[in-house]
MIBA-87629 format. One record per residue: residue in three letters; x, y, z of N, C-alpha, C in turn. Coordinates in steps of 0.2 Angstrom, whole numbers, plus 5000, padded with zeros to 4 digits. Layout:
BEGIN
alaXYZXYZXYZ...
***
This chain:
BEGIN
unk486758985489486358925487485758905491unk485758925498485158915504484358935500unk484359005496483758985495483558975485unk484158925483484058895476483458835478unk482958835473482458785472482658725471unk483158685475483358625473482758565470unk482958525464482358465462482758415464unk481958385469482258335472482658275469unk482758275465482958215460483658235461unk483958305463484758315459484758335467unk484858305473484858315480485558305481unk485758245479486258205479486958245476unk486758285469486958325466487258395472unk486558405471486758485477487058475483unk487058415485487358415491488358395492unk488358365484489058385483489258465482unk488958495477489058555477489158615481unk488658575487488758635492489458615498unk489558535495490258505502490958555499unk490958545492491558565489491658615486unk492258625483492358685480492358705473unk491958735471491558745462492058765460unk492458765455492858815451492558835444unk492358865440492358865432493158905431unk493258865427494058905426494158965419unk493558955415493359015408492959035408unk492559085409491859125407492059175405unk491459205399491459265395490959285395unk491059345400490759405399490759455394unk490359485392490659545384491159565385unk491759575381492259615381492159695379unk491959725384491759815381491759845388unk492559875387492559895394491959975395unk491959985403491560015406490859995404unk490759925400489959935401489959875404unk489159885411489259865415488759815415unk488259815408487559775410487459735410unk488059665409488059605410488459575414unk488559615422488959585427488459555432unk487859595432487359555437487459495434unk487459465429487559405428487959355431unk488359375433488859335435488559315442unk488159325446487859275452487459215451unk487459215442486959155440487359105442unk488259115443488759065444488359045452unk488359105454488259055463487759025463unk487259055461486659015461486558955458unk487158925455487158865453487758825456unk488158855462488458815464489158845465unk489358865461490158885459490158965463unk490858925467491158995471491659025468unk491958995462492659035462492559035451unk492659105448492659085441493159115437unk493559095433494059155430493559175424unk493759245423493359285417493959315413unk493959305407494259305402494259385401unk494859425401494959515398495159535392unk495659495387495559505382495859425377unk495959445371495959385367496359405360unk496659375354496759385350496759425347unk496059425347495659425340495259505341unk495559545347495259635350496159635350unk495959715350496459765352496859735358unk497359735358497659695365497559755369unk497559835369497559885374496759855380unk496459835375495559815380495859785384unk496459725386496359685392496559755400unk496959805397496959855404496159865408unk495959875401495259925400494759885406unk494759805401494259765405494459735412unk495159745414495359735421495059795425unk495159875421494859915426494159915428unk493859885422493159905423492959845427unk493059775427492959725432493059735439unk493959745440494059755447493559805451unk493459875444493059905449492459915450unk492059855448491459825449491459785454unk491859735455491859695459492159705465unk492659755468492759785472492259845474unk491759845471491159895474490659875476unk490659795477490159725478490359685483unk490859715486491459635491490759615495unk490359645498490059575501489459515498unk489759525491489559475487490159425482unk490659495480491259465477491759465480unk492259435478493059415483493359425476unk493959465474494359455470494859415473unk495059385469495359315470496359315469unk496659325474497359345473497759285474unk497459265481498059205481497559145484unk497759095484497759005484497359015489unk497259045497496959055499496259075499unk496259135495495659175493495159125491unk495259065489494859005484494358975491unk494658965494494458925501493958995504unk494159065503493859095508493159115504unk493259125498492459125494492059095498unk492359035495491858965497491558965504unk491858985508491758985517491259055517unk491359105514490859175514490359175511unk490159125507489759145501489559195496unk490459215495490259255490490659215484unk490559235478490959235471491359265473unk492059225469492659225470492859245462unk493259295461493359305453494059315452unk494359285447495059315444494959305438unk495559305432495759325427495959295420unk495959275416496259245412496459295402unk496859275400497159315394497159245389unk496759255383496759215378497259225371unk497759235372498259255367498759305369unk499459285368499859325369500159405366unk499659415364499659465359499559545363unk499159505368498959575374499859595377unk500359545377500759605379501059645376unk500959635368501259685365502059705362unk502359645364502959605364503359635369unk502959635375503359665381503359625386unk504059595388504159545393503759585400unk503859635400503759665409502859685410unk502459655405501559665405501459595408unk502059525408501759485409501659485420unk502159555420502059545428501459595431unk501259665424500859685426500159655426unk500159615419499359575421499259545430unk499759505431499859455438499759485442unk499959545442499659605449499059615450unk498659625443498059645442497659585442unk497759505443497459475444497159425440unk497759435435497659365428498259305431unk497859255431498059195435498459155428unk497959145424498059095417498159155412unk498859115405498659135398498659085396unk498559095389498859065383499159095377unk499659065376500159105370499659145364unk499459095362498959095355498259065354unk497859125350497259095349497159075342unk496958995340496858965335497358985328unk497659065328498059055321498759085327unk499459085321500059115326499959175327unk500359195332500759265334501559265335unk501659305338502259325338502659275346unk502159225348502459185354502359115350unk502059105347501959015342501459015340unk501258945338500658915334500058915337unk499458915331498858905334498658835331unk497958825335497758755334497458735324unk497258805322496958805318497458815311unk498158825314498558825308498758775305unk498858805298499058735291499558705295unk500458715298501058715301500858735305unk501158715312501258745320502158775319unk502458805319503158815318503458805327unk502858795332503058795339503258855341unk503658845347503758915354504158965347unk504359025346504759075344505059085350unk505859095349506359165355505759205359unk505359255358505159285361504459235367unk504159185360503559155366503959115372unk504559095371505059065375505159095382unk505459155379505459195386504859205390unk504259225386503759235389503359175394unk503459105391503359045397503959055401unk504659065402504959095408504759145413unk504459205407504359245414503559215416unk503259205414502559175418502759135423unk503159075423503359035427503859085433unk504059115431504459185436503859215442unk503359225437503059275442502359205445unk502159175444501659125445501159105441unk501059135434500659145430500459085426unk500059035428500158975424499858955416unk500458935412500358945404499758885404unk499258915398498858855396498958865388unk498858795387498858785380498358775377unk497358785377497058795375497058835368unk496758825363496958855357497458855353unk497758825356498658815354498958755350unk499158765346499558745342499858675344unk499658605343499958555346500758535348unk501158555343501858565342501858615349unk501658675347501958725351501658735358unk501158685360500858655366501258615370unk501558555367502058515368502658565369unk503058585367503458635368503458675377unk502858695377502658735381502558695388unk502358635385502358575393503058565396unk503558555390504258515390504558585394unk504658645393504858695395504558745401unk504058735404503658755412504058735415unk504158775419504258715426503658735432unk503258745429502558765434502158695429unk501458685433500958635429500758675425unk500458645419500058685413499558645412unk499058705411498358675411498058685404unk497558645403497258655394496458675399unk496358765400495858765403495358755403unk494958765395494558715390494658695386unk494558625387494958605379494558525382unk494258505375494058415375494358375372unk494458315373494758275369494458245363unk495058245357494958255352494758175351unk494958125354494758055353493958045354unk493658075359492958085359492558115354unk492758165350492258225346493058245342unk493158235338493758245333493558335330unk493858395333494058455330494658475333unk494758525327495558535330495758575336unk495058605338495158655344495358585352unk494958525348495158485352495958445355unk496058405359496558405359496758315360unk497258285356497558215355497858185365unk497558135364497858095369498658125373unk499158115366499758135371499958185373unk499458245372499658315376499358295380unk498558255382498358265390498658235393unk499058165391499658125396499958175397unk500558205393500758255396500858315400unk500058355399499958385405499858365412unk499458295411499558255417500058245422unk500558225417501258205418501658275423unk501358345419501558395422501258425430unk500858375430500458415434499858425435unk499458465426499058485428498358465426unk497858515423497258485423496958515416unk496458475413496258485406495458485408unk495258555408494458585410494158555403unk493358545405493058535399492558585401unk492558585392492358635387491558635386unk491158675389490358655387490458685379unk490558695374490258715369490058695367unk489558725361489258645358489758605353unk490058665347490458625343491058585345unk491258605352491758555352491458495356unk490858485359490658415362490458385355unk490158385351489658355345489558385341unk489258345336488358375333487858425336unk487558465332486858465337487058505342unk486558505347486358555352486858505358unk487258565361487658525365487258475371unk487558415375486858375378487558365386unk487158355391487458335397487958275395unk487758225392487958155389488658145387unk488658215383489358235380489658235383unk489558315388489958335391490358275396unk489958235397489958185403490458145402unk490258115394490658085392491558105390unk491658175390492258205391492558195395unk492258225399492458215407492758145410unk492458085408492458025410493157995405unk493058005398493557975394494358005398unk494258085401495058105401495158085409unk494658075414494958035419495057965419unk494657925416494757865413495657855410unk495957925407496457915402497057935406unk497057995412497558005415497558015422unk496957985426496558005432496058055433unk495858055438495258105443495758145445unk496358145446496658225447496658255441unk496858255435496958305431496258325424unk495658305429494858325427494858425428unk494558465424494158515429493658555425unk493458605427492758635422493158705418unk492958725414493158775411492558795405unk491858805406491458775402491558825396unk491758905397491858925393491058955390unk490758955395490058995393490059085391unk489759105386489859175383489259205385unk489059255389488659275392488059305387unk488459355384488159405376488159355371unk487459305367487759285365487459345356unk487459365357487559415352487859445351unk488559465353489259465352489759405350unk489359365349489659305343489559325337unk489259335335489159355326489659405324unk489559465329490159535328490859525328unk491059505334491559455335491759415326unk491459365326491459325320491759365314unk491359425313491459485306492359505307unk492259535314492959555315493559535314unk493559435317494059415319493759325313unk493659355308493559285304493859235305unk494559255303494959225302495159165308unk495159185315495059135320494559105322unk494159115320493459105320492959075314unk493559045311492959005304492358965304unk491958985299491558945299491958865298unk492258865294492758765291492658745297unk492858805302493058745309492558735314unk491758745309491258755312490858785317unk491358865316491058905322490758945318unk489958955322489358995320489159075323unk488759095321488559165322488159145328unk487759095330487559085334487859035342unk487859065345488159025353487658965355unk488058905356487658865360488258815364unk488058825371488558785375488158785382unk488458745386488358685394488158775398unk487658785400487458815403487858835413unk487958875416487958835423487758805426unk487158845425486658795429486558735428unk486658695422486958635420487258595422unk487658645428488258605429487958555435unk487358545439487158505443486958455439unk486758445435486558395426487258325428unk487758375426488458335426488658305430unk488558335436488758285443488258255444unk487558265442487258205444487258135441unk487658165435487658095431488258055431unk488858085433489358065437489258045443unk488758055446488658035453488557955451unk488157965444487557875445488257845440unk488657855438489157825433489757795438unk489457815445490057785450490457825454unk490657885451491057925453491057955460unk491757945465491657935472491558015473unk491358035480491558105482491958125481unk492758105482493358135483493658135474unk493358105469493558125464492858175462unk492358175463491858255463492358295463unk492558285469492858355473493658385468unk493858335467494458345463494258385457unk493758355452493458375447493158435448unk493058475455492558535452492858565456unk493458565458493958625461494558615463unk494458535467495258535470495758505466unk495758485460496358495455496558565454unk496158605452496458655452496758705456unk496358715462496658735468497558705469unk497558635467498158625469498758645465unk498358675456499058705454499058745456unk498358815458498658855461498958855466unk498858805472499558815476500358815474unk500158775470500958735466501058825462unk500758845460501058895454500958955458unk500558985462500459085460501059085464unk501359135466501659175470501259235471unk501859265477501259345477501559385473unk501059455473501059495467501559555469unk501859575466502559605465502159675470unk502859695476502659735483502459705488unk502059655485501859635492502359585498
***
C-alpha cells in the first residue's frame, strides 16, 4: 500500500486501512482451471488495502470435479509467488499476511454439490484450504433448500451429516444462497458460528437472495458474521453506489452490533463469464430474480469509499476494525482446526 496514490480527502480512510486487518471474505476469479490470466489480478486486492481474501473454487451450477482442478491450479500459482502470497491455513496466517505485506488467500465452496455425496471430500477440501461452504446455491440439492425455491423442504439426512462433519473438521457452514428454512436449520444445529458471507439485508433492498432480520439475529446469536455483498442487484436499483452499500452495513450493525458486520463483496473478476455461466446454469441464475448477462458490483478499490463514509457517519475505530476483519478472524479462531497429519 506504501506506494498507492492516496487522495487526500480519503487519508483518514487509509489510515485505517493500513492499522487493521482487511478481510474480503468472497471473490471470483474465472472458474477454468489451469488458466492463469486473471490471477495477476488478484493484487488489485492489496493495492486497495485488503490483506487476506477467500476465492471461491467451484459452485452448483459447474461440474463439481472443477473444485479439485481449481484448488490445483490456485495453490500452484500461489505457492510459486509466496513473497507476495501466503496461503492461508490457520488463524494465524491472517495476522501474518497483514505483518508481511503479502496477500493472504484461502478458499470457499458455493454448494454442496461439490462433494458428490461424499461425507470424507468435506475433509479433503479443509486440507486443501476451503475454509467456508455453503449447502446450496439458490435452487436444492441433495443437502437442502435454496434461497430461490417455490418450498425450502430444509436440512436432508445427508445435508445434516454434512454440517456435522464440517463442524468436525473446522469448516465453517454459511448460509448464503440458502434457503431460509434450511438456513435456520443449519444455525440451530453448528456447534461452530455461521456466517452469511454475502448476503444483505432483505429489510434494506427486498430480494430473495437477501436475508430477513431473524436469521441475522440468529447468526449473531451464533456467533457469527453477515458480510456485505457489493452486487448491484442485491444493494438496489441501478448501478450499485457506496450509499447502499453503506447503508447495509449500517442497518445490520445497527440490528445486531459492530461484531457481526464483514465484507464479502463478492466482486467477479471476468465479467464475461456472466453471460456463459447464465446460458449454462439458467436456472439458478434467473433473470425473475433479476440477475443479468451483465456484471455490476462494489469494486475493491471502493472499499476505501465505504470506510470513509463510515468514518463521517460516526463509526469508532475498534468497530472499523471489527468490520473489516476482526469479526472474522474471530470465527476463524473459534472454528478452523488443523488440517488432517498435521
Amino acid at each position: 500500500m506504501g506506494n498507492h496514490d492516496r487522495n487526500a480527502d480519503n487519508t483518514n480512510a487509509w489510515t485505517v486501512l493500513d492499522r487493521h486487518l482487511v478481510w474480503d471474505n468472497h471473490g471470483c476469479m474465472p472458474i477454468r482451471p489451469e488458466d492463469e490470466t486473471f490471477l495477476p489480478q488478484l493484487d488489485r486486492y492489496r493495492s486497495a488495502g485488503v490483506n487476506v481474501v477467500t476465492l471461491n473454487v467451484v459452485w452448483d451450477g459447474i461440474p463439481a470435479d472443477i473444485g479439485i482442478l481449481m484448488l490445483a491450479t490456485f495453490r500452484r500459482w500461489l505457492t510459486g509467488r509466496s513473497n507476495d502470497y501466503l496461503l492461508v491455513e490457520t488463524a494465524d496466517d491472517l495476522d501474518r499476511a497483514k505483518t508481511s505485506g503479502r496477500l493472504g488467500v484461502l478458499f470457499d465452496i458455493e454448494g454442496g454439490s461439490a462433494l458428490r455425496g461424499r461425507l470424507p471430500m468435506v475433509q479433503l477440501y479443509y486440507d486443501l484450504g476451503v475454509r467456508w461452504m455453503l449447502p446450496t446455491y439458490n435452487i436444492r440439492n441433495e443437502l437442502g433448500g435454496g434461497c430461490l425455491d417455490d418450498s425450502d423442504p430444509g436440512l436432508t439426512a445427508f445435508g445434516r451429516a454434512v454440517i456435522d462433519e464440517m463442524c468436525r473438521v473446522g469448516m465453517v457452514p454459511c448460509c448464503s444462497h440458502t434457503g431460509h428454512r434450511t438456513a435456520m436449520e443449519i444455525i440451530e444445529r453448528s456447534t461452530l458460528p455461521v456466517i452469511f458471507s454475502h448476503s444483505n439485508a432483505s429489510a434494506v433492498w427486498k430480494h430473495p437472495r437477501n436475508i430477513p432480520d431473524n436469521l441475522i439475529k440468529a447468526c449473531a446469536h451464533k456467533g457469527g458474521v453477515v458480510g456485505l455483498n457489493g452486487c448491484g442487484i442485491f444493494l438496489g436499483p441501478g448501478t450499485p453506489t457506496i450509499l447502499a452499500a453503506i447503508d447495509q452495513v449500517r442497518y445490520i450493525a445497527d440490528l445486531v452490533g459492530h461484531d457481526h458486520v464483514g465484507l464479502g463483496l463478492d466482486y467477479v473478476f471476468d465479467a464475461n463469464e456472466i453471460a456463459a455461466v447464465r446460458i449454462s446454469a439458467s436456472n439458478r441464475l434467473p433473470s425473475s430474480a433479476g440477475y443479468k448477462d451483465v456484471y455490476e458490483g462494489v469494486e475493491p478499490e471502493r472499499l476505501e469509499q465505504i470506510v470513509e463514509g463510515l468514518l463521517r457517519s460516526g463509526w469508532s475505530d475498534d468497530s472499523l476494525a471489527a468490520f473489516l476483519g476482526g469479526n472474522l478472524r474471530r470465527v476463524a479462531r473459534q472454528a478452523w482446526k488443523p488440517v488432517s497429519g498435521s
